[in-house]
C-alpha positions, 0 to 999 in steps of 0.5 A: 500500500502506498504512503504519499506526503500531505501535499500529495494527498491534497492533491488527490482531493482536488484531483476527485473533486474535477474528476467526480464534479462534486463539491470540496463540502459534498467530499467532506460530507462523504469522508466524514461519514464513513469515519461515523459509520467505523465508530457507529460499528463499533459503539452499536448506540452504546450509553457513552458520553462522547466529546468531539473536538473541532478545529476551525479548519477542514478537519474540523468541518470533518468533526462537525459532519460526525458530531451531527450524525452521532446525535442523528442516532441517539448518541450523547454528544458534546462537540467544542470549537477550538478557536486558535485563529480568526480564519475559518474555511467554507467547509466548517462554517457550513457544517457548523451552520448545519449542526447549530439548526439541529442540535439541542446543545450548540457547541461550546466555544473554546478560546483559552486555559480558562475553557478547558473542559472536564473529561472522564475516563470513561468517556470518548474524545473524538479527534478533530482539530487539525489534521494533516493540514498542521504546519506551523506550531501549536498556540500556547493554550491548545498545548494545554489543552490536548495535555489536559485531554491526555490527563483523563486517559478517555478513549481517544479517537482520531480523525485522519491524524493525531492533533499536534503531529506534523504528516512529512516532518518531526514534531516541535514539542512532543509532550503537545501531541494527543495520544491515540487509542485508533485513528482513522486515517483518510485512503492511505496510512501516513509515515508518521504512524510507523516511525518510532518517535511519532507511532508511539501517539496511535495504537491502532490504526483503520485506513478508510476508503473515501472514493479519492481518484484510483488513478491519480493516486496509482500514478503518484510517486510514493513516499514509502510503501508499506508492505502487507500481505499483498505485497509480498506474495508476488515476491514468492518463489513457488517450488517445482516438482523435478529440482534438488536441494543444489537447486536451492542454493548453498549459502555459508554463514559466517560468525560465532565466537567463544560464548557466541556459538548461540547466535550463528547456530540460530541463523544457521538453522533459521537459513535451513528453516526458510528453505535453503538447499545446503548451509554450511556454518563457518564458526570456530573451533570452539563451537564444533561439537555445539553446532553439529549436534544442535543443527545436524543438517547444516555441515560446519567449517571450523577456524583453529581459535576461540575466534575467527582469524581466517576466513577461506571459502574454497568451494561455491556459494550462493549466499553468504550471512556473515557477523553474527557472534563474530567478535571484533577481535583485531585478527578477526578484523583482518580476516574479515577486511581479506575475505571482503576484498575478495568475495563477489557472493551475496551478502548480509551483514549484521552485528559485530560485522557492522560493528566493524564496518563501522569503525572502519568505513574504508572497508565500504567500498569492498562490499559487492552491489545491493549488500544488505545489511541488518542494523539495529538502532545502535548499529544503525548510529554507528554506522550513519551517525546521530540523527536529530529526528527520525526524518533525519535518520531516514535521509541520512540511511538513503544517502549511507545507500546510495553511497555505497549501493547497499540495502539497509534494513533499519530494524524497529517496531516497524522494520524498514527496508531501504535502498536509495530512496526508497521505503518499505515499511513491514507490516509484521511483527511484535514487542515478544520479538524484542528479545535475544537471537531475533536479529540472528534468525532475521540474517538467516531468513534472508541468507536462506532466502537470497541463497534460493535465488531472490533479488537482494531487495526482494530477499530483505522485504520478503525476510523481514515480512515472514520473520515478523510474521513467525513472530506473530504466530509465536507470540500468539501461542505463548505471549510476548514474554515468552516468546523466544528466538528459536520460536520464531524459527518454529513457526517459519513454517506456519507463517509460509503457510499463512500467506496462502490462507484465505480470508475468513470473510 
């Protein structure tokens, strides 16, 4: 699914109005009912108090339409105008004209500290104030006002966007920005909603169809592409009747260090899992014994030492893993400078193998075409350096790309894929995965995967999706606290299977 900017999405709106031949107020009134009939499926006339916050502006045209349709059918309403300017647009002066002919209870006019309403944390708050149409900082007394309807813990529903959360760019004070039990968000999911400073203001999110032009927005260039299900089953490589294990590939993972043997036994195991034709692991001597009774299927090379100080591949490959548990011991960076300057074999790259990259930039310029590598946070800083923002974060990860022709993917609650300027934003996944060995089964996934034959980006997004997916499926069965990282290698399977489930509906 598509993530285009505010503009953008403005655009759509224009483009819809000259297209259809219907009116900027018809539109209005045709988005802001498909946000009632959401809440109206959800409440079914249940007995709650509801407060609908209106801007002065479009989005607040969008909460007067839902204000007069709740008390249409029977709901307790309350609606406010927050009065932070003198301007008012079209839209909402006709709405607000139509509610006041309706209404048994005019809306309460809000105008400074001293008109803050008195909420309850049994009641709902709807949403209404800016939208995506926010770009400038908020007035001092609407600050107070969304942090004073933070205090009540009320249910909070936003319409298209949280009030106080800029669509393309970080927010200026972040204690000033409402927080969000669901949002209804107009046609297409915003970026703000999967970044880790500014997803945290929404817990759910339900994308709603307002009828905005098909074509137009087909043809728009887009911002970031956030990948579901649909997205990545056309990645998928189907399996043919007459082929053998050589057909799949033969990748090679390399790492492991005294105390460290764990983390490239789950890889390891998570490449064969994934549907690699043969791994072989290239590990200390160390950890021999451990690896082959642990991952009878996998064949083992060993190093003569507690940690890697060669690193010799005499036969083909067609995938390499390589980092993990690894260390940073200066002999083992030799070895890795050396294998770099002669290997030509995809590859993916994650921890102590960032680690060192990153204390050493000049060994960049060694990696073949559409290396990925597998950042964590503190990875990622090393590598690209501190960042203000997450906007920041991002131009600086598409510049480290295109820099270097690699493909970053930027792990986090939303795992993010990069490669140049483009985005692709996962979909899967969950807070039980916050635990040690997930990164290791993610480099598996996507050596295994890149080893089967797909192209490096398809191998990064396809990965990322079916780990954060066996995550789910481990997650569901036991929890997020006990979920491990083996379980996550577990349920690979059942995650492939899913993709080809099909919808209850």
């Amino acid at each position: 699914m598509k993530i285009l900017s505010a503009q953008q999405m403005r655009k759509a709106d224009e483009a819809t109005l000259k297209i259809e031949q219907i009116s900027s107020l018809e539109l209005m009134e045709r988005a802001a009912t498909k946000v009632f009939d959401t809440i109206h499926r959800r409440l079914q006339s249940a007995p709650v108090h509801i407060h609908v916050f209106c801007g002065i502006g479009n989005n607040g045209g969008d909460g007067l339409v839902i204000s007069r349709l709740l008390e249409e059918h029977g709901y307790y309403v309350r609606t406010y105008i927050v009065n932070f300017s003198e301007n008012r647009s079209k839209n909402f002066l006709s709405n607000y004209d139509r509610l006041k002919s309706m209404s048994k209870e005019w809306p309460t006019q809000l105008r400074s500290e001293n008109d803050l309403p008195t909420l309850s944390q049994h009641d709902i708050v709807i949403d209404a104030m800016f939208g995506i149409g926010l770009n400038r900082p908020l007035v001092p007394w609407v600050k107070q006002l969304i942090k004073h309807i933070n205090t009540f813990k009320s249910f909070v529903i936003a319409v298209d966007i949280p009030s106080g959360l800029y669509t393309d760019k970080a927010p200026d004070d972040p204690e000033s920005i409402l927080y969000c039990d669901s949002t209804i968000t107009f046609q297409l999911p915003k970026l703000v909603f999967f970044l880790p400073n500014t997803g945290i203001y929404t817990r759910d999110i339900e994308v709603i169809d307002i009828g905005l032009d098909r074509e137009f927005l087909q043809q728009s260039e887009s911002v970031a592409q956030l990948i579901g299900k649909n997205e990545v089953l056309p990645l998928y490589r189907s399996r043919n009747t007459y082929t053998h294990k050589g057909t799949y590939g033969h990748c090679v993972l390399i790492g492991g260090s005294y105390g460290k043997i764990g983390s490239v036994l789950l890889c390891t195991k998570a490449a064969l899992k994934i549907g690699t034709g043969l791994a072989t692991a290239y590990i200390p001597e160390c950890g021999y014994t451990t690896m082959q009774t642990a991952v009878p299927e996998a064949m083992v090379i060993t190093d003569d030492d507690d940690e890697l100080s060669e690193i010799h591949l005499d036969f083909e490959v067609s995938a390499i893993g390589i980092g993990i548990g690894m260390g940073t011991h200066e002999k083992t960076v030799k070895a890795f400078y050396k294998f770099l300057e002669k290997n030509t074999t995809p590859m993916v790259i994650d921890a102590d193998g960032l680690n060192i990259l990153a204390k050493n930039p000049g060994f960049l310029k060694e990696l073949p075409p559409k290396t990925i590598l597998t950042p964590h946070p503190k990875e990622l800083e090393r590598l690209i350096g501190e960042w203000k923002d997450d906007f920041d974060k991002l131009n600086k990860i598409k510049a480290f790309s295109t820099t270097y022709d690699c493909i970053i993917v930027a792990k986090e609650a939303h795992t993010i894929t990069i490669y140049e300027d483009q985005l692709y934003i996962n979909t899967t996944g969950n807070p039980g995965m916050a635990t040690a060995g997930s990164g290791d089964v993610l480099t598996g996934i996507i050596t295994g995967l890149l080893s089967q034959g797909y192209e490096p980006l398809h191998a990064a997004m396809f990965g990322v999706y079916i780990h954060g997916s066996a995550g789910d499926l481990a997650a569901y069965k036991q929890g997020f606290e006990a979920t491990l990282a083996s379980d996550i290698i577990t349920n690979l399977g059942a995650a492939y299977l899913k993709l080809f489930e099909q919808s209850k509906k």
